[in-house]
C-alpha positions as CSV (number, residue, x, y, z in Angstrom):
1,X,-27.5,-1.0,-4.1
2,X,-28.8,0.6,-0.6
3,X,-27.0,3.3,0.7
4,X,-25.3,2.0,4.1
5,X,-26.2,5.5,5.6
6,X,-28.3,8.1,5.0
7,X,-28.1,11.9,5.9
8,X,-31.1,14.1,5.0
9,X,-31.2,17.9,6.7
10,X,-29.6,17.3,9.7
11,X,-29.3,20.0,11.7
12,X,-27.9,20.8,15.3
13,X,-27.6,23.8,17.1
14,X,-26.4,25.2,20.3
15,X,-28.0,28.6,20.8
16,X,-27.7,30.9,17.9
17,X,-24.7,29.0,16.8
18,X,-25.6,26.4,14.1
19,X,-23.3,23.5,14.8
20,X,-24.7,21.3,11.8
21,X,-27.0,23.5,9.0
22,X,-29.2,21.4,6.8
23,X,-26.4,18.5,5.7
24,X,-27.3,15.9,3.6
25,X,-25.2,13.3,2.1
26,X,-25.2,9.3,1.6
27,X,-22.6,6.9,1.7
28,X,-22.3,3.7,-0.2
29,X,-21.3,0.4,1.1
30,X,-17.5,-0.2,0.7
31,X,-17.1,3.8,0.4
32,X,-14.5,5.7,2.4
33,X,-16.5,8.9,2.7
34,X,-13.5,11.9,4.4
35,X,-14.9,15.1,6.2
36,X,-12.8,17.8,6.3
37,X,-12.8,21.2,7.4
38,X,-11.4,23.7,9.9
39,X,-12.0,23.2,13.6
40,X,-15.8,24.4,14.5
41,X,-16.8,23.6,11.1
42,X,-19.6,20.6,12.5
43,X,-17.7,17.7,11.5
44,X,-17.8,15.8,14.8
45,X,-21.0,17.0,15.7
46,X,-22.6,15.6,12.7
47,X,-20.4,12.2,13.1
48,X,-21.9,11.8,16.4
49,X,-25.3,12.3,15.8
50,X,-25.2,9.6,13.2
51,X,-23.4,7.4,15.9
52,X,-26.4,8.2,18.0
53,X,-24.3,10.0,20.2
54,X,-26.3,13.1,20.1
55,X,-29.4,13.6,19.2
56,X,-30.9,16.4,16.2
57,X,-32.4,19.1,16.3
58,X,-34.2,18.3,12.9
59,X,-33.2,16.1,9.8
60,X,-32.9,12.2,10.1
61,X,-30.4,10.2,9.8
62,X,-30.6,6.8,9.0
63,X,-27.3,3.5,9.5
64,X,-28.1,0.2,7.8
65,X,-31.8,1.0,7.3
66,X,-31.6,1.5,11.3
67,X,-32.0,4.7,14.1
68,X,-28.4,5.5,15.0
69,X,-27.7,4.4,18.3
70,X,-30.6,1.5,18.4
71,X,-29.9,-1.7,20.1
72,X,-29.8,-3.6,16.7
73,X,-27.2,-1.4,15.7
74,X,-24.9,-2.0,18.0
75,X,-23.5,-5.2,17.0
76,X,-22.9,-3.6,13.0
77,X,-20.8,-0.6,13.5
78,X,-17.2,-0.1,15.0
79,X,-16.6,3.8,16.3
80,X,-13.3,5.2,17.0
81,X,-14.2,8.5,18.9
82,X,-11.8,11.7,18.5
83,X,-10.9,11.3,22.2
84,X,-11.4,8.3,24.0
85,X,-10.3,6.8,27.3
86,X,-10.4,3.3,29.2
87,X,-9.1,1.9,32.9
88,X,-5.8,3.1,33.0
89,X,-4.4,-0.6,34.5
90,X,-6.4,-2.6,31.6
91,X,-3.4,-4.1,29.5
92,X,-3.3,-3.2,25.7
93,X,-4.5,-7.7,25.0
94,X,-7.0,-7.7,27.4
95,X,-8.7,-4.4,26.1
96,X,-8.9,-6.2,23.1
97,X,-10.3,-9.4,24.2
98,X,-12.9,-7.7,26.4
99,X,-13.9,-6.1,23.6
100,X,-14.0,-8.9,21.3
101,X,-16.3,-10.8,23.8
102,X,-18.9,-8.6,23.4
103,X,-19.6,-10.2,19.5
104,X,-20.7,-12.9,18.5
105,X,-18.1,-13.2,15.6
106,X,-15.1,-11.0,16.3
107,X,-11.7,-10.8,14.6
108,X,-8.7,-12.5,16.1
109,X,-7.5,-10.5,19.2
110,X,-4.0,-11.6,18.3
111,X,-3.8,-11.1,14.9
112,X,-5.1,-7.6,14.9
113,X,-2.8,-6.6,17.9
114,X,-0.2,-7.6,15.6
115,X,-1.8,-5.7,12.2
116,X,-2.0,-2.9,13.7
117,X,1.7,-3.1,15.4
118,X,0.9,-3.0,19.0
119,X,2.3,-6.3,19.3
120,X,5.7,-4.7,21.5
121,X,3.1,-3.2,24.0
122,X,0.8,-6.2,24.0
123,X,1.1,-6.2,28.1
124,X,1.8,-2.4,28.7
125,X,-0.9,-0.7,31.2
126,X,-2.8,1.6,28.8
127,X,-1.2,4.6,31.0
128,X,2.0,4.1,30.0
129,X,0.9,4.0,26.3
130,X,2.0,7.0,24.3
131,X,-0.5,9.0,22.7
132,X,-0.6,7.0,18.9
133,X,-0.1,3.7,20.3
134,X,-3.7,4.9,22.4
135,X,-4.6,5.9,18.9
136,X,-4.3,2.3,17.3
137,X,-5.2,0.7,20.5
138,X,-8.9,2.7,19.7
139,X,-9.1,1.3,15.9
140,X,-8.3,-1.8,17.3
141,X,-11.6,-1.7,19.5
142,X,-13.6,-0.4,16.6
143,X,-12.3,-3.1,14.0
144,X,-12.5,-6.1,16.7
145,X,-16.3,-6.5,15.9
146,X,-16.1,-7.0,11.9
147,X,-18.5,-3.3,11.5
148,X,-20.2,-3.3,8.4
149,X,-19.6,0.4,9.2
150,X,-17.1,1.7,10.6
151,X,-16.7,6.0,12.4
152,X,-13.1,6.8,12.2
153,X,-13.0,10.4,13.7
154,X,-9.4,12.1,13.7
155,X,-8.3,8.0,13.5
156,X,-4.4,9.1,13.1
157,X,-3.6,12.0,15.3
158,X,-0.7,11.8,17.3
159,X,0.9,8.7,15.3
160,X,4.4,8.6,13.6
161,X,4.5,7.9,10.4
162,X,4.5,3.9,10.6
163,X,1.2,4.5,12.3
164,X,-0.2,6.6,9.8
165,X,0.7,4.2,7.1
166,X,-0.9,1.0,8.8
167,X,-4.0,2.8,9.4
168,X,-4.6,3.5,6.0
169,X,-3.6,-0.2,4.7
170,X,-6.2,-1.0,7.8
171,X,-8.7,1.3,5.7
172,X,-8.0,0.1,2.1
173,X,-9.0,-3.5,3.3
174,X,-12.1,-2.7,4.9
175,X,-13.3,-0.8,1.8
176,X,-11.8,-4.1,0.1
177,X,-14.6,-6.2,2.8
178,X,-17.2,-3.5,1.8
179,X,-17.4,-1.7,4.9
180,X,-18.3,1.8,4.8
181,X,-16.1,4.1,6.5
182,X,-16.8,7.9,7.7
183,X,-13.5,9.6,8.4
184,X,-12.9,13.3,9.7
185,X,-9.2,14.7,9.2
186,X,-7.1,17.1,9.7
187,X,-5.0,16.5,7.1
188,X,-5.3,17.0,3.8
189,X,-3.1,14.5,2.2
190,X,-4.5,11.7,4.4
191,X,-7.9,12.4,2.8
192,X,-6.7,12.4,-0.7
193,X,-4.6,9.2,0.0
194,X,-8.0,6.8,1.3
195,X,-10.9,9.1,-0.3
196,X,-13.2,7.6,-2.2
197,X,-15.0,11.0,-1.9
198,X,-14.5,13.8,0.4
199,X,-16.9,16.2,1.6
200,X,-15.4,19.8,2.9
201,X,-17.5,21.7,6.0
202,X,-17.6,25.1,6.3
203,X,-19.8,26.8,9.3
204,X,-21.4,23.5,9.6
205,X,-22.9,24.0,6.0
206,X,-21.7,21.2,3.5
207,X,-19.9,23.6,1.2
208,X,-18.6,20.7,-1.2
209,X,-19.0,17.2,-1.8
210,X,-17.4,14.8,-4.7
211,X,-14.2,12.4,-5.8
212,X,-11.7,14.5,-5.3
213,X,-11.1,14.1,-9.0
214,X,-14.4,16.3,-9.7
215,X,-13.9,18.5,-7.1
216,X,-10.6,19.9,-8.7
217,X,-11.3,18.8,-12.1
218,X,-11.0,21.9,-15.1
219,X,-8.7,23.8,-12.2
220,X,-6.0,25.8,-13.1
221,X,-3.3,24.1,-13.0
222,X,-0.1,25.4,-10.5
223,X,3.8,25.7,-10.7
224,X,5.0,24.8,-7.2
225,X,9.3,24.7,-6.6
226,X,11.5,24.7,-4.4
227,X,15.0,25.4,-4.4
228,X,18.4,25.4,-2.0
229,X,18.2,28.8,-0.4
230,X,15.4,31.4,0.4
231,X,14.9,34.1,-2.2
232,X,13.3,37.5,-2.5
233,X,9.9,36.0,-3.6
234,X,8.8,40.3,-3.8
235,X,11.7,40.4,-6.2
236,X,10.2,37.7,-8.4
237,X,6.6,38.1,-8.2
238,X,8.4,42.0,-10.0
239,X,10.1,40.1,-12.6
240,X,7.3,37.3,-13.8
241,X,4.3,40.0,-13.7
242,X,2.9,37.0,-11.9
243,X,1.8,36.6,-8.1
244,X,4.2,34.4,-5.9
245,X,3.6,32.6,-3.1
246,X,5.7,31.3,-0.1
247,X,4.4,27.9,1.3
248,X,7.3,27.5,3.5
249,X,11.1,28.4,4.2
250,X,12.5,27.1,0.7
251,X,8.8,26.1,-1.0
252,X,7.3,28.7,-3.5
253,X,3.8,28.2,-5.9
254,X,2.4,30.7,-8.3
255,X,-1.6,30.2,-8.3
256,X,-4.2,31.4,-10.6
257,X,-1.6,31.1,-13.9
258,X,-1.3,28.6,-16.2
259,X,2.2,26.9,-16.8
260,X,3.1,27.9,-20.1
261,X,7.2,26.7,-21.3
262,X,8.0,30.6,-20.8
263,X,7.3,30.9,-17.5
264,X,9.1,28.0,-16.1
265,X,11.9,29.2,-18.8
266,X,11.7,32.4,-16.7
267,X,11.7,31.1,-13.2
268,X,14.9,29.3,-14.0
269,X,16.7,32.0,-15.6
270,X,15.8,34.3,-12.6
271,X,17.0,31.8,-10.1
272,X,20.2,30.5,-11.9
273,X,21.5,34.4,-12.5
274,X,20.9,34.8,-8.4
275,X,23.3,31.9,-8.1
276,X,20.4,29.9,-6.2
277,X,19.8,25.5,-6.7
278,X,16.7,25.2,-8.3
279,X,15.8,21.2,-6.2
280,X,12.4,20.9,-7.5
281,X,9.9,21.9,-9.9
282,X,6.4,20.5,-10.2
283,X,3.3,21.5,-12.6
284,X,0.1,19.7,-11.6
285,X,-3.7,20.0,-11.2
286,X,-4.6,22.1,-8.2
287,X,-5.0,20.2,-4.9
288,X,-7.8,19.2,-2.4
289,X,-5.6,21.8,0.0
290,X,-6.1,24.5,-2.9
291,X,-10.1,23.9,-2.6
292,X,-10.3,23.9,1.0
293,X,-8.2,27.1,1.0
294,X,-11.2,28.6,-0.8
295,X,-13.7,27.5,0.8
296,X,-12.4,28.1,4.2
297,X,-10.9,31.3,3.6
């Protein structure tokens, strides 16, 4: 089966910063293929270059057997830039319908509107849109044209939580159609939720690529817990002879140490003598957030 796109060296620079440094990767037809990685780290850059949005400084890139960006292209993949922006008077259903007139075999205007709950706002001026109803209004552009490939870049920033969750039943069905889909995130959990495989950017060098089940598989595995009150994590970390971390208010993990039944025997001895609700307790393979932490730190 032919790789729906093909990514061999690209590089980009700007100056004597290397944007994009010798990436090369593939992605499969039906594949949802995440980049990740802190801000800076290349992952638009190298998104846009293979939407023919910018152009490289060497390395090819290659979308349906086709030069990204060439008129026979057009028509096969559906983009949904990071930041986008239309007439500020054009209604939310004739956005849509514009856009669906410019294929020869669209999806249903309606029906989508209505998938992707922007049904309520159907007639709203896109200025009086809030920021994730803009946000759906743009995946609604790139879907309207059936892509066999489909550039989702940030695709659910600034959405509530509904939002989030209808994008990604939007992206389990286009895998379902075979579309390919390229998707940069922020966040972490998003890309282990629709990952078929993630790829983590670092300097705009591809610093790991895999399933996310390879990419932390034979990982020490972590005790994360929380509990009902702050404690003295210093106190603890002196106790367990092990290192403690805070991850937020009430939310501790120890890294680096195998669970063993003594040490979680230990952690709840400590905290029930203190007097302190011990809510949860989890013991689990180490996380895609883990990995990035290592790489990007």
């Amino acid at each position: 089966m032919a790789s729906s796109i093909e990514v061999s060296g690209l590089t980009k620079r700007y100056g004597a910063v290397a944007a994009v440094d010798d990436v090369s990767f593939s992605v499969d037809p039906g594949e949802v293929f995440v980049l990740v990685g802190p801000n800076g780290a290349g992952k638009t850059t190298t998104v846009e270059i293979i939407e023919g949005l910018r152009g490289a400084d060497s390395g090819t890139a290659r979308v349906l057997g086709l030069t990204p960006g060439s008129r026979a292209l057009r028509a096969r993949v559906g983009v949904m830039p990071q930041e986008g922006d239309l007439y500020s008077g054009i209604r939310t259903h004739e956005a849509v319908r514009l856009f669906a007139s410019f294929y020869d075999e669209p999806l249903d205007p309606s029906a989508l509107i209505e998938q992707l709950g922007l049904g309520e706002v159907r007639r709203t001026q896109y200025r009086r849109l809030s920021g994730g109803e803009k946000r759906r209004l743009s995946l609604a552009l790139a879907l309207i044209g059936r892509p066999e490939v489909a550039f989702l870049d940030e695709p659910t920033a600034g959405m509530d939580l509904e939002g989030r969750a209808t994008t990604w039943a939007v992206i389990g069905e286009l895998r379902a159609r075979g579309t390919s889909v390229v998707l940069t995130t922020h966040l972490l959990d998003e890309a282990e939720r629709v990952a078929d495989r993630v790829a983590i950017l670092h300097h705009g060098r591809l610093a790991a690529i895999g399933p996310l089940a390879e990419l932390t598989a034979g990982r020490i595995r972590e005790v994360e817990f929380t509990v009902a009150s702050p404690i003295d994590e210093q106190e603890l970390r002196e106790t367990l002879g092990v290192d403690v971390q805070a991850t937020r208010r009430d939310a501790y993990r120890i890294p680096g140490r195998e669970p063993t039944p003594e040490l979680i025997a230990a952690i709840s001895t400590w905290l029930s003598a203190r007097g302190v609700l011990l809510r949860r307790l989890e013991v689990g393979p180490r996380s895609l957030e883990d990995l990035y932490m290592e790489i990007t730190q």
